[in-house]
ZAMARGU-4260 file (C-alpha; in steps of 0.2 Angstrom, whole numbers, plus 5000, padded with zeros to 4 digits):
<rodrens>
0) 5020/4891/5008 | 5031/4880/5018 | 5050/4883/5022 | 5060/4874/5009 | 5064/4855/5018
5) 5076/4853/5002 | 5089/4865/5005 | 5090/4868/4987 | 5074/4879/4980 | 5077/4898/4983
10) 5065/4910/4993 | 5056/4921/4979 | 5053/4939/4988 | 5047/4953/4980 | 5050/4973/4988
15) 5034/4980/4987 | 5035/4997/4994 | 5052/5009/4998 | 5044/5023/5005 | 5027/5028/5011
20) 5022/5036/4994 | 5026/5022/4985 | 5013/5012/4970 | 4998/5006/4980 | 4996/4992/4967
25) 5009/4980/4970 | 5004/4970/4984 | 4988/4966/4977 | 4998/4963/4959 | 5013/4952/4967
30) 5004/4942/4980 | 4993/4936/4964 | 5009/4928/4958 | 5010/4906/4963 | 5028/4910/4961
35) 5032/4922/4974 | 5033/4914/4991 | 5034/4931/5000 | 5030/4951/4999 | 5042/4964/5011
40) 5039/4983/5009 | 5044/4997/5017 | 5032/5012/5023 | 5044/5022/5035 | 5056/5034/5033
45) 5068/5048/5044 | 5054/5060/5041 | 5038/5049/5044 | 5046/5042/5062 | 5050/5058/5070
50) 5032/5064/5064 | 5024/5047/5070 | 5034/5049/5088 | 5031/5066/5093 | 5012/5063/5088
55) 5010/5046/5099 | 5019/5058/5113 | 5005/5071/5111 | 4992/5057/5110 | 4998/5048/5125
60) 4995/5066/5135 | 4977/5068/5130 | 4974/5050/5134 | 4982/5053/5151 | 4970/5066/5154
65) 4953/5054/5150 | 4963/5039/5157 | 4945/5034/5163 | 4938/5033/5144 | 4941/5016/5136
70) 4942/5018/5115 | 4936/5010/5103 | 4948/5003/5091 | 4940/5014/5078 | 4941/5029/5090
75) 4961/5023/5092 | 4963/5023/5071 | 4956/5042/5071 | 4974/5045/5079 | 4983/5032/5076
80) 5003/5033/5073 | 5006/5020/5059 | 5008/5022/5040 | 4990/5023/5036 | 4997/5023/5019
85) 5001/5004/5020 | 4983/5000/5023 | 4977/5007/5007 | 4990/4993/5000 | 4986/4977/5011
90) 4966/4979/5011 | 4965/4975/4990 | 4978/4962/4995 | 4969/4950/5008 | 4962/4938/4993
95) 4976/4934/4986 | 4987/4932/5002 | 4975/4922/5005 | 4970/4910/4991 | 4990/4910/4986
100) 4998/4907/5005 | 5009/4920/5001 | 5017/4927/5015 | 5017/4946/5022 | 5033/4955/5031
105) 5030/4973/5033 | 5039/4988/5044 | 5024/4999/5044 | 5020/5001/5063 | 5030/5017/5067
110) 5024/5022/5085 | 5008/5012/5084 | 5012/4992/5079 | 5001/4985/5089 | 4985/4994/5084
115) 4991/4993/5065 | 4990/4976/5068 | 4974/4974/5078 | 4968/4985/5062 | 4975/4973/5048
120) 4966/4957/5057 | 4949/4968/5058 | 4951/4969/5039 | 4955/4951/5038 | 4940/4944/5047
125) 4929/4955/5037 | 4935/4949/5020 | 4930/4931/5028 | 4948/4924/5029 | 4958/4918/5046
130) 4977/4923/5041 | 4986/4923/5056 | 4995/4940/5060 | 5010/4943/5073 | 5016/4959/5077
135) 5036/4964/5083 | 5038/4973/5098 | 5054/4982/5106 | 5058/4997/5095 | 5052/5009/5107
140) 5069/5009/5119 | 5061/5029/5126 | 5062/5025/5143 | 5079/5013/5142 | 5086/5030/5135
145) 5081/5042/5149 | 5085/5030/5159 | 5103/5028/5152 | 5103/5049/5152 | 5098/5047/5171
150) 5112/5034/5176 | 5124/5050/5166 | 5125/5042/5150 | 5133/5057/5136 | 5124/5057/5121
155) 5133/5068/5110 | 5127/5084/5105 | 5109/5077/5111 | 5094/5089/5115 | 5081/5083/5126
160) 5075/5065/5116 | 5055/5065/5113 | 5056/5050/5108 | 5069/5034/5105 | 5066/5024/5093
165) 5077/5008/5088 | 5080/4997/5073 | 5077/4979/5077 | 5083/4963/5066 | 5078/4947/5059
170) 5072/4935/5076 | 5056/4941/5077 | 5052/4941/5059 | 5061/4921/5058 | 5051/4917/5073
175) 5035/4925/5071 | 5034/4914/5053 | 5041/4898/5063 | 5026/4900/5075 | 5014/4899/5059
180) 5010/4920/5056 | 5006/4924/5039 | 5009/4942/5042 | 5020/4950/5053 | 5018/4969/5056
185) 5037/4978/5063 | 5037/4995/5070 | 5052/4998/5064 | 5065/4985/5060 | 5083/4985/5049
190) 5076/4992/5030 | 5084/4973/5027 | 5078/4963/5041 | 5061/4956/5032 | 5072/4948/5018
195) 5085/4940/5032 | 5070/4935/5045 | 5062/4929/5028 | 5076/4921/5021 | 5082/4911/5039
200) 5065/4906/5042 | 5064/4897/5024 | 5081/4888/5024 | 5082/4888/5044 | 5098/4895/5047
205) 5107/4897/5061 | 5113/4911/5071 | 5131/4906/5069 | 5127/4904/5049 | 5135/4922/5046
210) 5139/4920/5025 | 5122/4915/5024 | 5115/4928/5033 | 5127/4942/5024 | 5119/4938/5009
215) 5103/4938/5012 | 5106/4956/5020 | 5114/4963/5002 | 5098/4952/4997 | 5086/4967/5008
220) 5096/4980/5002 | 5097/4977/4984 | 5075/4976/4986 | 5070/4988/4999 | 5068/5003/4990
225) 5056/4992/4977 | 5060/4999/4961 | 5077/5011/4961 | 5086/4993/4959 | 5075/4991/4945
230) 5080/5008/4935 | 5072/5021/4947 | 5088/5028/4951 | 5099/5022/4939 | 5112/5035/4931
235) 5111/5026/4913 | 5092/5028/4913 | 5095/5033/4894 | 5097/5014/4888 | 5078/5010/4891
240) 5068/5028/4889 | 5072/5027/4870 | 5060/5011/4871 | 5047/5018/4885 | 5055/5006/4898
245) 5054/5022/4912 | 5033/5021/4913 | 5027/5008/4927 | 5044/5004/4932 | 5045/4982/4939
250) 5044/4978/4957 | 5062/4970/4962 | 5062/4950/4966 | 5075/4944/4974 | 5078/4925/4973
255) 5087/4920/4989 | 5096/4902/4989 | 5101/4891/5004 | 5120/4899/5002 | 5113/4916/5005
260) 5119/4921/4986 | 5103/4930/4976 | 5096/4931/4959 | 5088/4948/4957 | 5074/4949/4945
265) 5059/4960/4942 | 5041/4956/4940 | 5034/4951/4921 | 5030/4965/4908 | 5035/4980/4918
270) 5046/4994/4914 | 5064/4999/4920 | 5077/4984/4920 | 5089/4971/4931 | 5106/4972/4926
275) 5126/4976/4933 | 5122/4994/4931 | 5105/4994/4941 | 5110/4982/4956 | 5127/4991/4957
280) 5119/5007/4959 | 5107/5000/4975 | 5122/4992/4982 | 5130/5007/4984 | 5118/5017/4991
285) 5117/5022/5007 | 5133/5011/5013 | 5145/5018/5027 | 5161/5010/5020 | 5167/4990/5015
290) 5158/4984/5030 | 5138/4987/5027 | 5132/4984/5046 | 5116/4976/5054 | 5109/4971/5069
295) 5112/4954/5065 | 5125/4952/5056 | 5139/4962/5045 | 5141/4961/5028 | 5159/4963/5020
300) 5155/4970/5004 | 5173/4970/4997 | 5176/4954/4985 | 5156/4956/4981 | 5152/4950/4962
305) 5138/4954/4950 | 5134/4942/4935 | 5122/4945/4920 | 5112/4928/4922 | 5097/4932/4909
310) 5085/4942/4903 | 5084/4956/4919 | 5093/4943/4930 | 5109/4945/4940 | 5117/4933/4953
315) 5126/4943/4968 | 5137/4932/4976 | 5154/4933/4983 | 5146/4942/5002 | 5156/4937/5017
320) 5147/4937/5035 | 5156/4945/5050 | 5146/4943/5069 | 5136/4958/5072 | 5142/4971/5083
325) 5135/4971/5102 | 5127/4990/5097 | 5108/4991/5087 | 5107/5007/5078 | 5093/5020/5087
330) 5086/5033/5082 | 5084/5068/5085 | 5109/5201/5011 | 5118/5192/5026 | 5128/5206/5033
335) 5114/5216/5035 | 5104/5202/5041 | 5116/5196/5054 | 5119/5213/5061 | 5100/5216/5064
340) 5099/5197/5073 | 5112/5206/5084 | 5116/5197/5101 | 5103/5182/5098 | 5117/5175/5083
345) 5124/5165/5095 | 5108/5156/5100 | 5103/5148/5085 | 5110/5130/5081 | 5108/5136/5063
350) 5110/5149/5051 | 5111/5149/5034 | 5112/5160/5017 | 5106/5154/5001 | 5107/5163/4985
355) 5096/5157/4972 | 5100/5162/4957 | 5091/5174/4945 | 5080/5174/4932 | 5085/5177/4912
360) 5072/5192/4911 | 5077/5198/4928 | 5096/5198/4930 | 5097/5211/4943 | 5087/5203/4955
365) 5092/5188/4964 | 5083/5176/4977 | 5086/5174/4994 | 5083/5159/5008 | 5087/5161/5026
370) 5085/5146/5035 | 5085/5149/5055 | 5085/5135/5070 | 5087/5133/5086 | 5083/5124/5099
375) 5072/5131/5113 | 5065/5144/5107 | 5076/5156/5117 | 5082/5166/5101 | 5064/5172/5097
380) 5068/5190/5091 | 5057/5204/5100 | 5055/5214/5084 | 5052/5200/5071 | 5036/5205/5059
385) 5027/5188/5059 | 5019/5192/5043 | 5036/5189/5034 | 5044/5175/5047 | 5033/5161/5056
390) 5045/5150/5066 | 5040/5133/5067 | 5043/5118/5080 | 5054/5102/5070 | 5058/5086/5076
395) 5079/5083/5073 | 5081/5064/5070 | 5099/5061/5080 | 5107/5042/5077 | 5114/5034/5091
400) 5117/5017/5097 | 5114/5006/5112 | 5118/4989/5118 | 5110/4975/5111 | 5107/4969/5129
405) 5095/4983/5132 | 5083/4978/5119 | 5066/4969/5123 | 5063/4961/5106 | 5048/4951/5106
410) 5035/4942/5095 | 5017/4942/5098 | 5006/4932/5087 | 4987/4933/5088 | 4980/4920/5088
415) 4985/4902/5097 | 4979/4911/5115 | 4992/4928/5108 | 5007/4920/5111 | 5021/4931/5115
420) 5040/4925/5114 | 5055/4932/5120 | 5070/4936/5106 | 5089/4934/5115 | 5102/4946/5112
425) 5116/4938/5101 | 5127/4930/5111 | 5144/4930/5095 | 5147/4949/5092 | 5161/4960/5087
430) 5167/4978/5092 | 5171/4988/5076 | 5180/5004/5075 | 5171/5018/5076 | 5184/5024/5059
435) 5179/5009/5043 | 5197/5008/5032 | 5199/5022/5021 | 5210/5022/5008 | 5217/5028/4992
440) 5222/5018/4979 | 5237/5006/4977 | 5248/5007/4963 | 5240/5020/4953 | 5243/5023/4933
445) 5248/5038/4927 | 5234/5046/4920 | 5243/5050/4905 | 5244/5030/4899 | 5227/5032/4890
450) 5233/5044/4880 | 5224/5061/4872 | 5209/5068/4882 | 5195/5078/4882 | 5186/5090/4893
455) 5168/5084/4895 | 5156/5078/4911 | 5162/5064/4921 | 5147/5055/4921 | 5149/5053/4901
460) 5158/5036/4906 | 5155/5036/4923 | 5140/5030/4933 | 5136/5032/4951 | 5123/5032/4966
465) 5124/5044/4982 | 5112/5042/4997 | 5111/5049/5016 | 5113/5041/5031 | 5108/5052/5045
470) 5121/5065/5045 | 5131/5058/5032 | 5130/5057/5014 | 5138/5041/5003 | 5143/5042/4986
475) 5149/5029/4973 | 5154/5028/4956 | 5159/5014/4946 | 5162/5011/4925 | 5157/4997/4913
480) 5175/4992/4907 | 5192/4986/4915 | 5205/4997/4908 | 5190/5012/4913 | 5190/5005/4932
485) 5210/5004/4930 | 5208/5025/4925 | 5193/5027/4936 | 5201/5019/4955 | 5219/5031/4948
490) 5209/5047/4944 | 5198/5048/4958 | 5204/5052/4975 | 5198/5060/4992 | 5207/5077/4985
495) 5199/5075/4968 | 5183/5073/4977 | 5185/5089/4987 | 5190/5098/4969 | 5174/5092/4961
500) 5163/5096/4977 | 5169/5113/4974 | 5170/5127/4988 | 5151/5127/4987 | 5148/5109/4991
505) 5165/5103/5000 | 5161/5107/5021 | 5179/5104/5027 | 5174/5088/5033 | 5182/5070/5034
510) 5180/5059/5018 | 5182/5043/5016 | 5187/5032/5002 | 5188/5014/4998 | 5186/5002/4980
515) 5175/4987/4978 | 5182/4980/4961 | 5170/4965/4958 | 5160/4980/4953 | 5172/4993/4947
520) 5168/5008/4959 | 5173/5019/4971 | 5164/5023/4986 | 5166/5040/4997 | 5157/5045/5014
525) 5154/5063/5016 | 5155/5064/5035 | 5142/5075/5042 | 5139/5083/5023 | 5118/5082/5028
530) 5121/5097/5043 | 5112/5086/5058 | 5103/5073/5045 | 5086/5075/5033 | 5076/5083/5048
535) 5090/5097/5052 | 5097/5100/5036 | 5099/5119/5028 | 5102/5111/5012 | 5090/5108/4997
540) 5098/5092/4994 | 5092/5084/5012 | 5093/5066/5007 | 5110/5068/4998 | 5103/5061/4981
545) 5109/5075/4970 | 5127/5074/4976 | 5132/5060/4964 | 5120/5069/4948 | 5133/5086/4954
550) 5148/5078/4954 | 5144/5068/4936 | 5140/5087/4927 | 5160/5092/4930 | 5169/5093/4918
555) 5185/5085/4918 | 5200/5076/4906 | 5192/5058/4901 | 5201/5048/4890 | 5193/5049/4871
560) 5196/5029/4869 | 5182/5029/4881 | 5171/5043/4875 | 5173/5033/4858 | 5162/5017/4864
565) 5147/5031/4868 | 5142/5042/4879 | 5131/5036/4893
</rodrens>
């Protein structure tokens, strides 16, 4: 397909993959469609890259010690550092990416990019096609950290870094498609950049086009996690289980126009559904606060609006760009217990006591986990039987962020001689404080205006979406009706919050609180709520998705006007 010359036809691009255990199908199913210009997907994860960069560490030490041994490239795939699990999605793919000119945007290379992409070119050539394949380079900033750490750069509460890793943006993506790839294989870019570098390539915006570029960010991150926009995480799931709409669950399209604004759809006789509720839900996962931040641009969130367009269709519009900031994110019984640990307590970074519960036949008996780290290995206890307790090295994924300017982001594309181009740093950026507004609501309404109450779960009339972000975890809930948002933005406050939360979930820590009315919600970050993210977390709930699903099961006063138009 070729960028639209027009400036009117929308980019048709599907999310194809939100995780690395995602449907295997969908690239094979989607790329058959003449209607979809383009497939992103998504193979990485917190987990996956602090397992893929400690591995291409060790494998970088052997390779030291046979440095005289050349490899093979299938000799280099036995342990290779990519999402193997993409591969098993692109190979049944090649034909119709192929016949259909459909193009490929992918962030799948974790700690081995080029290799992955040197792999998907092999495959190409042996299915007899010549699609040109780029890969993006720059997300490894390892040695501009140590060398930062050398110059006596603090990073905060830091260990010893393994490995750095950084999310890159759009320009390669954009440029590597300008230069004629069909495929472009990312190590590890913004969950959103495919869709923006997708997006800017097709309309040929501008840096300085930042409305454009916003929207087509909200675009990403209504489809990166493929199907939870279409249902998959949808608190009023209810509506389409009654008519099996929860089996085989549609891929998400988002339809991006020259203004940036979106139509999100889902492919044709699937499950699951596109309406307010679902896209609501995506939008407010995993944001920080009003301002949702990237590399290359910021989106303000706040006058955002949703429309019901049709049948599983919804306009989002109403997205307005701010520069990006000049920083890319990168990515590290108890008493008698404690008394046996004795002196070594202190040197553990973590320990925690979790009581389980019991079962109905066994009441006297109760559960325990005790989860212990630290970071050196100096705690080891001498008289530990390592029949009952094996200790076990983990990798801590710790978010920090460096200058733009310290970035190498580069394209290389394979083929025309391997060109390699250089990406610049953006030269319009914006400081932000480290503090987004918080807030509690203006002008409140007595709670006693709807009149007579009663005492059942919140999440009766109230839907919501939580999420993590490294440390953090985000929470949002919003209604269907106005005088229901009018009781909903009055009823819930940060101390609310901190009552439902409880004295088992509530860590003492900040909260932040701010309203997005075009879609009825509130919005709370749990500052460090996650421990030290998914990878040090002593919780069960490490990527903070049950924290909204909790809070909905109190009970609390809700109007009955409302509880009278059906429970969700």
């Amino acid at each position: 397909m070729s960028p639209s010359t027009t400036k009117k036809r929308p980019v048709r691009i599907v999310g194809c993959s939100g995780g690395f255990t995602d449907r295997s199908r969908v690239i094979a199913s989607l790329d058959g469609d003449p209607d979809v210009e383009a497939v992103i997907g998504d193979w990485m994860a917190e987990m996956t890259m602090t397992m893929h960069g400690s591995g291409k560490i060790k494998n970088q030490q052997k390779l030291s010690e046979d440095a005289k041994v050349e490899l093979s490239l299938e000799d280099r795939m036995k342990t290779a550092m990519y999402a193997e699990t993409f591969l098993q999605c692109f190979e049944p793919a090649i034909d119709n990416l192929a016949k259909n000119k459909c193009k490929l945007a992918v962030n799948a290379g974790a700690s081995d990019t080029v290799l992955l992409a040197q792999v998907c070119q092999k495959m190409v050539r042996e299915a007899g096609y010549d699609l040109k394949i780029a890969w993006a380079e720059g997300d490894d900033v390892t040695s501009q950290v140590n060398a930062l750490i050398k110059q006596g750069e603090q990073f905060e509460r830091m260990e010893e870094p393994i490995c750095a890793q950084a999310y890159l943006g759009r320009l390669g993506i954009a440029e590597a498609f300008r230069q004629g790839a069909d495929i472009v294989i990312c190590g590890r870019v913004a969950d959103a950049a495919p869709v923006i570098g997708l997006a800017a390539w097709w309309h040929e915006w501008t840096p300085d086009m930042l409305d454009e570029l916003a929207g087509a960010l909200i675009a990403g991150h209504s489809i990166e996690c493929s199907a939870y926009v279409t249902g998959g995480y949808y608190s009023g799931f209810k509506d389409f289980i009654q008519t099996r709409g929860h089996l085989n669950m549609g891929f998400p399209i988002a339809e991006v126009d020259y203004k940036g604004e979106c139509i999100i759809v889902k492919e044709k006789n699937t499950g699951g559904a596109v309406n307010v509720g679902t896209v609501a839900s995506q939008l407010l996962y995993q944001i920080q606060g009003r301002w949702h931040y990237n590399c290359d641009v910021v989106a303000d969130i706040t006058a955002v609006k949703m429309t019901h367009v049709g049948q599983d269709a919804v306009h989002v519009s109403g997205i307005k760009g701010l520069p990006p900031p000049p920083t890319r994110k990168c990515r590290a019984t108890e008493g008698h217990i404690r008394y046996a640990i004795g002196d070594n307590i202190d040197k553990f970074t973590t320990l925690k006591f979790h009581q389980n519960g019991s079962s109905l036949s066994m009441r006297g008996t109760r559960t325990l986990r005790l989860l212990i780290s630290e970071s050196s290995r100096r705690a080891r206890i001498p008289n530990n039987d390592i029949r009952q307790v094996v200790p076990k090295p983990y990798y801590e994924y710790w978010v920090s962020l460096l200058p733009q300017s310290e970035f190498k982001h580069r394209v290389h594309c394979l083929f025309a001689d391997t060109k390699v181009v250089d990406m610049p740093a953006p030269r319009n950026t914006r400081v932000y404080p480290k503090q987004q507004p918080s807030y509690e609501t203006e002008a409140p309404v007595a709670l006693s205006t709807w009149g007579e109450t009663a005492r059942v779960p919140l999440g009766y009339v109230v839907l919501g979406r939580s999420g993590d972000k490294a440390s953090d975890c985000n929470v949002g809930f919003f209604v269907r009706n106005d005088d229901e948002w009018e009781w909903l933005r009055s009823f819930l406050t940060v101390d609310k919050i901190k009552e439902l939360l409880g004295l088992e979930e509530y860590k003492g820590k900040l909260i932040d609180r701010f309203e997005i009315p075009g879609i009825k919600a509130v919005h709370f970050l749990l500052h460090d709520h996650l421990d030290r993210g998914y990878n040090g977390c002593s919780t069960y709930d490490t990527l903070g998705k049950n924290a909204c699903e909790y809070i909905r099961a109190k009970t609390v006063d809700i109007p009955t006007k409302f509880l009278d138009r059906g429970r969700i």
